[in-house]
mmCIF file of the N, C-alpha and C atoms, coordinates in Angstrom:
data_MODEL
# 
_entry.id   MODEL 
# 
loop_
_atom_site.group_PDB 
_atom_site.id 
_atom_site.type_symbol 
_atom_site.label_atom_id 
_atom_site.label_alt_id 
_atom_site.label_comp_id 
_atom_site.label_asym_id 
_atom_site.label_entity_id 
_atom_site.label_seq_id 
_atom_site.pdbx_PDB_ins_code 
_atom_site.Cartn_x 
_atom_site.Cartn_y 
_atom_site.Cartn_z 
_atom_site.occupancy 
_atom_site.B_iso_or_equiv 
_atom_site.pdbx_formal_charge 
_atom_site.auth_seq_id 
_atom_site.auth_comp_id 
_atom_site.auth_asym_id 
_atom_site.auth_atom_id 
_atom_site.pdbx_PDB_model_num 
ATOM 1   N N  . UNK A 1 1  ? -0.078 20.705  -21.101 1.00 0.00 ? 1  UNK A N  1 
ATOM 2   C CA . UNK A 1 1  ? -1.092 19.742  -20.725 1.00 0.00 ? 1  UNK A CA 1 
ATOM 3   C C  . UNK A 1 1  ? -0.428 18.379  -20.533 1.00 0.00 ? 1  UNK A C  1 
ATOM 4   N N  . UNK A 1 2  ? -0.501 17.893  -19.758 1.00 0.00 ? 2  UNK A N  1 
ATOM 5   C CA . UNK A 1 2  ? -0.037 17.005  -19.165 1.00 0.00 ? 2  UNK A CA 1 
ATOM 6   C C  . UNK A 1 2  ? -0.683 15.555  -19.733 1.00 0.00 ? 2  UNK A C  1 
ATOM 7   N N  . UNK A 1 3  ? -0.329 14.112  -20.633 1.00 0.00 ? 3  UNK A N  1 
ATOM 8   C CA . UNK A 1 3  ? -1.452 13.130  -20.882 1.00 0.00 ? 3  UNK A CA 1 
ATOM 9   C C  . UNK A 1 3  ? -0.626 12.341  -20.173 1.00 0.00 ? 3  UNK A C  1 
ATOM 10  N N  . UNK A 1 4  ? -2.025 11.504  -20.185 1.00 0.00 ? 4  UNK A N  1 
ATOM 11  C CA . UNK A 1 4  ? -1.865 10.193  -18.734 1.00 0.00 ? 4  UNK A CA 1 
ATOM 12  C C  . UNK A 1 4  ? -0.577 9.000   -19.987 1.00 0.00 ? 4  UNK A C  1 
ATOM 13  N N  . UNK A 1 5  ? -0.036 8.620   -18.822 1.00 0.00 ? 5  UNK A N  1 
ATOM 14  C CA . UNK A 1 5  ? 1.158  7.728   -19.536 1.00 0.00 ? 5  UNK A CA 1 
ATOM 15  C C  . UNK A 1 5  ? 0.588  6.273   -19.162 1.00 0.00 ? 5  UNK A C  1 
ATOM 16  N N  . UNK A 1 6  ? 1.259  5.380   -19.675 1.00 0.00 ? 6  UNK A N  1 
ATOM 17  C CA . UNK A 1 6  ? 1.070  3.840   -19.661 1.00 0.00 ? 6  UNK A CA 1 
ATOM 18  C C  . UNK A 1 6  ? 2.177  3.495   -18.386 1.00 0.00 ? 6  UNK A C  1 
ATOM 19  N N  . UNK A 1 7  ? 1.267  2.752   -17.517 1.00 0.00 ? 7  UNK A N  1 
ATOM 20  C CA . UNK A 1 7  ? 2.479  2.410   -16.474 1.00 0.00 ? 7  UNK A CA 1 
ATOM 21  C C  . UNK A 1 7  ? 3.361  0.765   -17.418 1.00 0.00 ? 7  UNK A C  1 
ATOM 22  N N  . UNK A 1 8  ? 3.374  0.182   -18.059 1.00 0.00 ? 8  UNK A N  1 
ATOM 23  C CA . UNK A 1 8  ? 3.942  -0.258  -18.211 1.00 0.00 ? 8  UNK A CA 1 
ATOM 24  C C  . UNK A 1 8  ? 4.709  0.119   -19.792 1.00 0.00 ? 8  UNK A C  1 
ATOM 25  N N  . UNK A 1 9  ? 5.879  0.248   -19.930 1.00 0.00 ? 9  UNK A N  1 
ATOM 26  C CA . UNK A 1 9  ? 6.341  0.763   -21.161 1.00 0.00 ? 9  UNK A CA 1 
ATOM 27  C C  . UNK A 1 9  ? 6.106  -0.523  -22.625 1.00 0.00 ? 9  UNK A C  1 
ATOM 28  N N  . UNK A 1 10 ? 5.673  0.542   -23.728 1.00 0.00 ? 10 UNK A N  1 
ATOM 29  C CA . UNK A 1 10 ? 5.331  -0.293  -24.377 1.00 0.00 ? 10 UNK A CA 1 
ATOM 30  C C  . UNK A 1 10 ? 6.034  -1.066  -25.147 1.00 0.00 ? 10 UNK A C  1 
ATOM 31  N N  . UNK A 1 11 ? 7.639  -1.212  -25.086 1.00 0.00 ? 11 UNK A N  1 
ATOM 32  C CA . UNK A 1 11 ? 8.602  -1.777  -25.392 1.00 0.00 ? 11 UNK A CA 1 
ATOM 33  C C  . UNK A 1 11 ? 8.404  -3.303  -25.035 1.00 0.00 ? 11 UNK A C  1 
ATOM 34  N N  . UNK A 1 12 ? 7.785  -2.680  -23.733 1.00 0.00 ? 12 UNK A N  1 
ATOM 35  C CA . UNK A 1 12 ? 7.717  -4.551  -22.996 1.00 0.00 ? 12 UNK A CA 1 
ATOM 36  C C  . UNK A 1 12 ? 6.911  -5.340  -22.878 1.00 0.00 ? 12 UNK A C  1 
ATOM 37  N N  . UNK A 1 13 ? 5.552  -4.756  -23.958 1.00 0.00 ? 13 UNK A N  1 
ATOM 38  C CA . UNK A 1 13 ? 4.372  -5.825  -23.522 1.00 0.00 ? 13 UNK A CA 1 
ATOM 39  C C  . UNK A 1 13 ? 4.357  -7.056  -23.926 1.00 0.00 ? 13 UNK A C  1 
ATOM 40  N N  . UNK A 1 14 ? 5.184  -7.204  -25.347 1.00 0.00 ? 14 UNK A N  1 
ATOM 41  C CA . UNK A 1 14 ? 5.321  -8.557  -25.903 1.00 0.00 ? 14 UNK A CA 1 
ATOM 42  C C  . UNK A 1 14 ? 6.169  -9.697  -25.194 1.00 0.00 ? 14 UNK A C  1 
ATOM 43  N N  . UNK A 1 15 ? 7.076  -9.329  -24.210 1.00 0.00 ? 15 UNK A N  1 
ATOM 44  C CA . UNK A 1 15 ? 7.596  -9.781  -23.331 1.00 0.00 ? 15 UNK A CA 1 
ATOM 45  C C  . UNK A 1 15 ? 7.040  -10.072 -21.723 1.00 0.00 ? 15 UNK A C  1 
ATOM 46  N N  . UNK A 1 16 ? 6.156  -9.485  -21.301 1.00 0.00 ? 16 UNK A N  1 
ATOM 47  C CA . UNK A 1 16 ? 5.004  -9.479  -20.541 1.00 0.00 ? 16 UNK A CA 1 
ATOM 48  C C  . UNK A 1 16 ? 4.497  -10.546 -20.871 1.00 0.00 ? 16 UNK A C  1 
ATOM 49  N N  . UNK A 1 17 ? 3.323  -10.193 -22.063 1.00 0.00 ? 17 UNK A N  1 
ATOM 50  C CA . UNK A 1 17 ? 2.308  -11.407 -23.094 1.00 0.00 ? 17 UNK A CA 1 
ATOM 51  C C  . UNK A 1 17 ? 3.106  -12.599 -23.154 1.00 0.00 ? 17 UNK A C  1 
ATOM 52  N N  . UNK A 1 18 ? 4.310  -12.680 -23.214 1.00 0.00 ? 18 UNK A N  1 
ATOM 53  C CA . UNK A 1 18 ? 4.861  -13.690 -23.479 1.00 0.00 ? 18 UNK A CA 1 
ATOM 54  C C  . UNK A 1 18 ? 5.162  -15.003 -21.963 1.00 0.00 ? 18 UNK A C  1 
ATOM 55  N N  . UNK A 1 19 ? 5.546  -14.136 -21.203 1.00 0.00 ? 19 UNK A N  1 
ATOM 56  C CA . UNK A 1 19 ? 5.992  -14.413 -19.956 1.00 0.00 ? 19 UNK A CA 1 
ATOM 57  C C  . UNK A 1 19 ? 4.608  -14.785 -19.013 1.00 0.00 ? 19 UNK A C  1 
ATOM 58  N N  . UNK A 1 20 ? 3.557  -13.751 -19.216 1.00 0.00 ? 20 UNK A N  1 
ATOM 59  C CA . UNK A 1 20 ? 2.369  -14.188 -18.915 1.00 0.00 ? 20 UNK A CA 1 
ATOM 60  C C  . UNK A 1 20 ? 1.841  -15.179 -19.254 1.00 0.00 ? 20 UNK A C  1 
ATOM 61  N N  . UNK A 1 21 ? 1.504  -16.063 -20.451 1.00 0.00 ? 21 UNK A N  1 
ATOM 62  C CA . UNK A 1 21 ? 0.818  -16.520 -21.089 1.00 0.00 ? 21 UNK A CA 1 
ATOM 63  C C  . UNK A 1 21 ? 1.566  -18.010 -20.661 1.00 0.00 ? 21 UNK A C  1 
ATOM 64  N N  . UNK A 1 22 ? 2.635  -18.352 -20.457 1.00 0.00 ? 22 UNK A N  1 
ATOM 65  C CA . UNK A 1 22 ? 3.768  -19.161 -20.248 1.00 0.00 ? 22 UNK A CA 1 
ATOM 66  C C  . UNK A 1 22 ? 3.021  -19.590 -19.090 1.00 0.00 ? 22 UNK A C  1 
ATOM 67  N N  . UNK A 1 23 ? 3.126  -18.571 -17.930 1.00 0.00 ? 23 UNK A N  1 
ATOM 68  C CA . UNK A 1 23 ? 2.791  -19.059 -16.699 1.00 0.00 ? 23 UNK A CA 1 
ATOM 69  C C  . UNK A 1 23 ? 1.338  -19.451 -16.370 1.00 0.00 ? 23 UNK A C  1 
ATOM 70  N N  . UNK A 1 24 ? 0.479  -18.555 -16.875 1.00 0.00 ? 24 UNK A N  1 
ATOM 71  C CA . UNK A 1 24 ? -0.796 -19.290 -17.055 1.00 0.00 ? 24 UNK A CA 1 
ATOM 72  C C  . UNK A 1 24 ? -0.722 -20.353 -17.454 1.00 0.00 ? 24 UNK A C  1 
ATOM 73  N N  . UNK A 1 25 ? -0.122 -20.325 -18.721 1.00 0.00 ? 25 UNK A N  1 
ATOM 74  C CA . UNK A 1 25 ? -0.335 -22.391 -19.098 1.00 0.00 ? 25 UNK A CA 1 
ATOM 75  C C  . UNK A 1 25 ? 0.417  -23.193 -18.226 1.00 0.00 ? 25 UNK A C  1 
ATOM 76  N N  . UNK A 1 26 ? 1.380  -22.939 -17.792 1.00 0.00 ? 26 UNK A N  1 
ATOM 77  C CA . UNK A 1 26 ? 1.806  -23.781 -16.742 1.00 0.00 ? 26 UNK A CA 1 
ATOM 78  C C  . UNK A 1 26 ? 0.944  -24.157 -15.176 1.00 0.00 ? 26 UNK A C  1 
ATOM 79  N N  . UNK A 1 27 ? 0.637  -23.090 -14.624 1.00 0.00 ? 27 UNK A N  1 
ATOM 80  C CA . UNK A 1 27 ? -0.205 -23.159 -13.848 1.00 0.00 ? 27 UNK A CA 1 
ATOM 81  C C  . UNK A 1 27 ? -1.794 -23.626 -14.090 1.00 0.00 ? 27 UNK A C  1 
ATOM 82  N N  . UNK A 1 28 ? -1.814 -23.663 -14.847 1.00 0.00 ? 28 UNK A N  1 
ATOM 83  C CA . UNK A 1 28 ? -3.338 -24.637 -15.633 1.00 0.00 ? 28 UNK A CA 1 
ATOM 84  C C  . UNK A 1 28 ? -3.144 -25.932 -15.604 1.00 0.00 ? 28 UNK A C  1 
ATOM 85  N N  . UNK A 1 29 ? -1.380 -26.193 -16.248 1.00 0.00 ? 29 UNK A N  1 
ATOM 86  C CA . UNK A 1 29 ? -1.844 -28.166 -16.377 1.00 0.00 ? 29 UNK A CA 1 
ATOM 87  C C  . UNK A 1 29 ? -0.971 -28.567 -15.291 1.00 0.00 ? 29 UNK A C  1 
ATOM 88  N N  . UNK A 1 30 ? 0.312  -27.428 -14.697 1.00 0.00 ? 30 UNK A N  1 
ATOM 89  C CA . UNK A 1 30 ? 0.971  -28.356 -13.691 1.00 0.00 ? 30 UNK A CA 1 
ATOM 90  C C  . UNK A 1 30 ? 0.281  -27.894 -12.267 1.00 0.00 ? 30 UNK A C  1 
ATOM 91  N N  . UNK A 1 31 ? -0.129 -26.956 -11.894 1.00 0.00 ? 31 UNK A N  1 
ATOM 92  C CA . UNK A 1 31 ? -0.801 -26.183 -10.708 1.00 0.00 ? 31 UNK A CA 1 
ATOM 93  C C  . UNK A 1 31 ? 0.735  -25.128 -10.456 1.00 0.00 ? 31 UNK A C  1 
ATOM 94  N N  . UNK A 1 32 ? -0.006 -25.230 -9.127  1.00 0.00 ? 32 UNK A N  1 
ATOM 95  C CA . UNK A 1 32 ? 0.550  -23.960 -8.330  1.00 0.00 ? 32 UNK A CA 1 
ATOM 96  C C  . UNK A 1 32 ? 2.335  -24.326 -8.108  1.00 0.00 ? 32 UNK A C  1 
ATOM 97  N N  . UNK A 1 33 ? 2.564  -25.774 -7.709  1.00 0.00 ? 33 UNK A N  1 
ATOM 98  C CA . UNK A 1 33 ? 3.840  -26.121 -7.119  1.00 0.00 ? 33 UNK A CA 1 
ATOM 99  C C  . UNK A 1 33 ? 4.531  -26.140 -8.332  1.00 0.00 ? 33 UNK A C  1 
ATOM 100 N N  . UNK A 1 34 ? 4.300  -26.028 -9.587  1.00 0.00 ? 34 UNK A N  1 
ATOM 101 C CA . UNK A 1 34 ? 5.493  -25.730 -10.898 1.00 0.00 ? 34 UNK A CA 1 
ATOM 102 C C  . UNK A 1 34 ? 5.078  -24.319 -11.024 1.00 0.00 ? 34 UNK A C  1 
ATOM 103 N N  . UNK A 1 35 ? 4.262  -23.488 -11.089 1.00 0.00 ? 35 UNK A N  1 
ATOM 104 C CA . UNK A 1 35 ? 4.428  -22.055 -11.814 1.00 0.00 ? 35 UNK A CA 1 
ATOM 105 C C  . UNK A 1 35 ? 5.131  -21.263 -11.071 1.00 0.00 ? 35 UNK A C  1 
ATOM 106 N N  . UNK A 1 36 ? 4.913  -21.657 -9.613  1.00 0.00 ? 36 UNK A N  1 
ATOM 107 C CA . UNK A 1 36 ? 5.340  -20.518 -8.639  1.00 0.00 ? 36 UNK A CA 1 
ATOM 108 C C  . UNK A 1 36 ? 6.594  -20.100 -8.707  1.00 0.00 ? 36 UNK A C  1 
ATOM 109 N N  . UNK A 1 37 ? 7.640  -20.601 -9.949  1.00 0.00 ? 37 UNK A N  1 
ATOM 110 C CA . UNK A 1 37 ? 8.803  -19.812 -10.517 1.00 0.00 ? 37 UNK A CA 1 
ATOM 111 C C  . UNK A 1 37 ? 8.924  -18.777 -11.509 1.00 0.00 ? 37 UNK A C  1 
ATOM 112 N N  . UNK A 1 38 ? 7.999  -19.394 -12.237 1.00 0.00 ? 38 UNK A N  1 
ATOM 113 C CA . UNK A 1 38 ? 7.067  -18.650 -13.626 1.00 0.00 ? 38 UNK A CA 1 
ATOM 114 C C  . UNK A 1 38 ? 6.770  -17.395 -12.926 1.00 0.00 ? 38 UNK A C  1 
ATOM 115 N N  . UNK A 1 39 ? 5.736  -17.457 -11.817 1.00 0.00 ? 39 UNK A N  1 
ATOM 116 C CA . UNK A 1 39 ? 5.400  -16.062 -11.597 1.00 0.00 ? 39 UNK A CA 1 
ATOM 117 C C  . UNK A 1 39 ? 6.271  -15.032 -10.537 1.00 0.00 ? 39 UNK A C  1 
ATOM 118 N N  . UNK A 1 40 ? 7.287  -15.910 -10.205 1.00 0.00 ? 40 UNK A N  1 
ATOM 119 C CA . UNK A 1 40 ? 8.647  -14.655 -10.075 1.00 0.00 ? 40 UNK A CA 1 
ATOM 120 C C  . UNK A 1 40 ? 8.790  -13.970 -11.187 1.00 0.00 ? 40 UNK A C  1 
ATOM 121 N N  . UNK A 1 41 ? 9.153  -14.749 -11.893 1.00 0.00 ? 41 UNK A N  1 
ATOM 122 C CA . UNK A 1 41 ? 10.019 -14.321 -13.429 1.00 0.00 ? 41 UNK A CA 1 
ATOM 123 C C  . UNK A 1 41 ? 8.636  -13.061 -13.942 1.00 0.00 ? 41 UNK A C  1 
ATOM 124 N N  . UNK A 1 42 ? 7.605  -13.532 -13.739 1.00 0.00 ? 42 UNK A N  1 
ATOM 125 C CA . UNK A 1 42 ? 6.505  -12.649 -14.497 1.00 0.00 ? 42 UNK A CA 1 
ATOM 126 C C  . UNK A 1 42 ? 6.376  -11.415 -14.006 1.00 0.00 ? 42 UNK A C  1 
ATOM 127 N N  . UNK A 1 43 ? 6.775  -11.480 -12.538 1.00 0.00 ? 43 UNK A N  1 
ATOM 128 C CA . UNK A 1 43 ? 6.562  -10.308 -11.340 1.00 0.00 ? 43 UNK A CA 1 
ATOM 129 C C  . UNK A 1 43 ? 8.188  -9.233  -11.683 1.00 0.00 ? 43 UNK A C  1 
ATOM 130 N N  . UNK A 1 44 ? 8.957  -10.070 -11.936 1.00 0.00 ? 44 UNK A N  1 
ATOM 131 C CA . UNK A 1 44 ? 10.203 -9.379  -12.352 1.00 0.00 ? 44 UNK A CA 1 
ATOM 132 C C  . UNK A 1 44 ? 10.319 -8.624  -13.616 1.00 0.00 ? 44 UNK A C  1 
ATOM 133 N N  . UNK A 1 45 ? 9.746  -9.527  -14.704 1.00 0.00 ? 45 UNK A N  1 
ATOM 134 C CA . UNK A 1 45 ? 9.339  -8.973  -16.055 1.00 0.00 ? 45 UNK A CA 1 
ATOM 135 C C  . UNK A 1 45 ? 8.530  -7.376  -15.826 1.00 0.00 ? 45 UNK A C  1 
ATOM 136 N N  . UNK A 1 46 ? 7.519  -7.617  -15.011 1.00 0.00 ? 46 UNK A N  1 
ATOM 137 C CA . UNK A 1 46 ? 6.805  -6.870  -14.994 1.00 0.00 ? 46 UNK A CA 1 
ATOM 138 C C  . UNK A 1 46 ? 7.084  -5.021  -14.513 1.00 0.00 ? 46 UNK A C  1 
ATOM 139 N N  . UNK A 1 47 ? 8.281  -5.755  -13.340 1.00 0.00 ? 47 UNK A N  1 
ATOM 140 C CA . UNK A 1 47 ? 8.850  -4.131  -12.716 1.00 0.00 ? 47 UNK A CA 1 
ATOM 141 C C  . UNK A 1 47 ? 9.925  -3.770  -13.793 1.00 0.00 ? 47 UNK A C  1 
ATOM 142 N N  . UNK A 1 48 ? 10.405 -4.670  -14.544 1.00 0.00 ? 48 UNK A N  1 
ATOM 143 C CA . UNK A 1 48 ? 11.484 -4.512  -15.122 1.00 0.00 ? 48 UNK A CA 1 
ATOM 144 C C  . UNK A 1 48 ? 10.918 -3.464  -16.148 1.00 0.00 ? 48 UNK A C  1 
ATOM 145 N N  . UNK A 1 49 ? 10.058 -3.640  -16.844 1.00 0.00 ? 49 UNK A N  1 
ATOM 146 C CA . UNK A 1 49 ? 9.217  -3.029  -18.018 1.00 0.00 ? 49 UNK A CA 1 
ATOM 147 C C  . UNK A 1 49 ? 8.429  -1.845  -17.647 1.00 0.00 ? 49 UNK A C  1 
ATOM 148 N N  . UNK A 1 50 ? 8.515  -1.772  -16.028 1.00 0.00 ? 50 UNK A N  1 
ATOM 149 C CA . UNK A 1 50 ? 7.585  -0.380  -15.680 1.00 0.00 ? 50 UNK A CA 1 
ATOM 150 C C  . UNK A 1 50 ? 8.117  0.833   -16.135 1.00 0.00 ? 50 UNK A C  1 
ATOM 151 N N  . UNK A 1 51 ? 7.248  1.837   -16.284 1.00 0.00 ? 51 UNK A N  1 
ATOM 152 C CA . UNK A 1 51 ? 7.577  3.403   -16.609 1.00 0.00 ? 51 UNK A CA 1 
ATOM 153 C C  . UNK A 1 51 ? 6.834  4.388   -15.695 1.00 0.00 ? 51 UNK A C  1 
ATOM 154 N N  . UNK A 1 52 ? 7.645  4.426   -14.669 1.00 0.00 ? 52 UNK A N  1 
ATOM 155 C CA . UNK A 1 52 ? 7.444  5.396   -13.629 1.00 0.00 ? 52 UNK A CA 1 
ATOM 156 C C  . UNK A 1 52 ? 7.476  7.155   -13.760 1.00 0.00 ? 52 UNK A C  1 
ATOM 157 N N  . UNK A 1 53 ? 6.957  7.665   -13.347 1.00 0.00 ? 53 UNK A N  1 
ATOM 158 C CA . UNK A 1 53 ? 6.924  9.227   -13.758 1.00 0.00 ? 53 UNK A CA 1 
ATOM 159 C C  . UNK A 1 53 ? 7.799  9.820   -13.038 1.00 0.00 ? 53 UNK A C  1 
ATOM 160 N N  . UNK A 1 54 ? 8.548  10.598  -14.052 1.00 0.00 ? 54 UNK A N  1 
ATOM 161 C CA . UNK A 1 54 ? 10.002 11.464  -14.108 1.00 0.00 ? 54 UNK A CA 1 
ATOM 162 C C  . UNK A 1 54 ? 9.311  12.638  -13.988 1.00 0.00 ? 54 UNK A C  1 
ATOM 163 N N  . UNK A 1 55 ? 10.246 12.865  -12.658 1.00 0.00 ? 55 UNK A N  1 
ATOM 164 C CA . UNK A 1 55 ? 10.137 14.340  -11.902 1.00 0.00 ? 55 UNK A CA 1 
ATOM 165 C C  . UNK A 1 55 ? 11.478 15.310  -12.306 1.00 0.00 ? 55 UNK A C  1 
ATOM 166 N N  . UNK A 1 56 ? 11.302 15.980  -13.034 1.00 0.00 ? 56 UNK A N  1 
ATOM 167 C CA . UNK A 1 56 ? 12.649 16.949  -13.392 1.00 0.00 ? 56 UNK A CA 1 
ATOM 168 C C  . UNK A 1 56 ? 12.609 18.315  -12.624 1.00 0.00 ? 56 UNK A C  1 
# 
């Protein structure tokens, strides 16, 4: 039986949460023209931490 997996591995959510939460607050008090580095880094965090399904 096959169970549904977490696409993001759970090694990395605190690093996610972390990285997320960063850029939200940045993008709250500085806007868009300061975060828009933040949310590279968040978008990178994010594939970095993925868990894609292994085909054997």
């Amino acid at each position: 039986m096959m169970y549904p997996r977490p696409i993001i591995a759970r090694e990395g959510l605190p690093y996610l949460a972390l990285v997320g939460a960063v850029t939200l607050l940045v993008h709250y008090l500085g806007g868009i023209a300061w975060s828009w580095p933040l949310w590279i880094i968040f978008i990178f965090v994010l594939q970095f931490f993925r868990d894609p399904q292994r085909i054997a």
